[in-house]
C-alpha positions as CSV (number, residue, x, y, z in Angstrom):
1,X,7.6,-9.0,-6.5
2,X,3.9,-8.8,-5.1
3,X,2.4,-8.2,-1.9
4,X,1.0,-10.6,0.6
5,X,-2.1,-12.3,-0.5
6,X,-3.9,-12.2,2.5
7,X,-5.2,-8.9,4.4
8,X,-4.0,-6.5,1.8
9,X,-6.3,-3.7,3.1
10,X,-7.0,-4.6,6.6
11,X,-6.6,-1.6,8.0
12,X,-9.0,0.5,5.7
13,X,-12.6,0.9,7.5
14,X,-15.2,-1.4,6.3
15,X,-18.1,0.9,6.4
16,X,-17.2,3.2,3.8
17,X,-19.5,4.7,0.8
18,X,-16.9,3.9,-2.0
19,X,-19.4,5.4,-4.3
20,X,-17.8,8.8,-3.5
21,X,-14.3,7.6,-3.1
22,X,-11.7,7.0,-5.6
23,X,-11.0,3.6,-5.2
24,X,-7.8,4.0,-7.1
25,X,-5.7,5.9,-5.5
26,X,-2.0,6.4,-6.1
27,X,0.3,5.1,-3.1
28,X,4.6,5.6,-3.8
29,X,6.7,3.2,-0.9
30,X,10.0,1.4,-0.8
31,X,10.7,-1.9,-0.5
32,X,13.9,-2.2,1.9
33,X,16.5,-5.3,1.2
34,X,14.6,-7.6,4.0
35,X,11.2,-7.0,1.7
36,X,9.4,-4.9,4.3
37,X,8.0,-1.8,3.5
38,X,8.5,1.6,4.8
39,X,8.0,5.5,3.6
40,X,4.8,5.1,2.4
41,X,3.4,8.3,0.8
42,X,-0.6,8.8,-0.5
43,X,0.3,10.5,-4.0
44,X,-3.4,10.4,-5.1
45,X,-5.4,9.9,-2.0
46,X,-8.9,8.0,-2.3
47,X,-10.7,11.3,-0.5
48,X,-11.5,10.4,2.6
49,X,-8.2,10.9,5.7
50,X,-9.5,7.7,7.5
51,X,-9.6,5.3,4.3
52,X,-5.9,7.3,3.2
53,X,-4.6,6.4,6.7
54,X,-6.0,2.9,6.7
55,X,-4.3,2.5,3.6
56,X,-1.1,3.4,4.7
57,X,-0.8,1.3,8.0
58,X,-1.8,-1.7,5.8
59,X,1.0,-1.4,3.6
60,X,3.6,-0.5,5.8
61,X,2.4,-4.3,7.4
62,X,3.2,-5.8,3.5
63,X,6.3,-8.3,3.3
64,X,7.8,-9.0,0.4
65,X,9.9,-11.5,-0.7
66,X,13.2,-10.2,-2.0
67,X,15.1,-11.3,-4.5
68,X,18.1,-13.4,-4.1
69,X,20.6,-11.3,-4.3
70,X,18.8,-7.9,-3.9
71,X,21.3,-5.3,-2.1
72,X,19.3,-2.5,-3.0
73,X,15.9,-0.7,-1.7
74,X,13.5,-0.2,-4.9
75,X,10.7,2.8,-4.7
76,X,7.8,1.5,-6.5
77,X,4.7,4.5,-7.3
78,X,2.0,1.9,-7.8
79,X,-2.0,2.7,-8.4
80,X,-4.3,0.7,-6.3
81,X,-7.2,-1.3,-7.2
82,X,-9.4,-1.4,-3.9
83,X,-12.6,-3.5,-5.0
């Protein structure tokens, strides 16, 4: 499974100084049977509340496509590259 190619961060600012953020923070969600995403949780945020909030709101807007055959949600604790 992977996320959506396109927009994968839209709702992060765009003016930030990423030179004193951690651009690799540590984001835990589930991926429900229909492959959209809910309970998002920052579990290493990047440091600043708008970036960790912008984060957030563009993952809970991911789709996934499921598997055939998938009857069950699957938590996934990922870390996130934001170049």
């Amino acid at each position: 499974m992977s996320p959506p190619d396109s927009k994968l961060y839209q709702f992060i600012p765009a003016k930030l100084d990423w030179t004193k953020l951690n651009r690799h923070p540590q984001v835990s969600f589930v991926i429900k049977e229909d492959g959209s995403v809910c309970d998002v949780k920052i579990v290493k945020g990047t440091g600043s509340p708008k970036a960790d909030a912008g984060l957030v709101k563009s993952i809970e807007a991911w789709k996934y496509e499921p598997p055939q055959d998938c009857t069950v949600e699957n938590r996934l604790t990922v870390i996130i590259d934001i170049a």
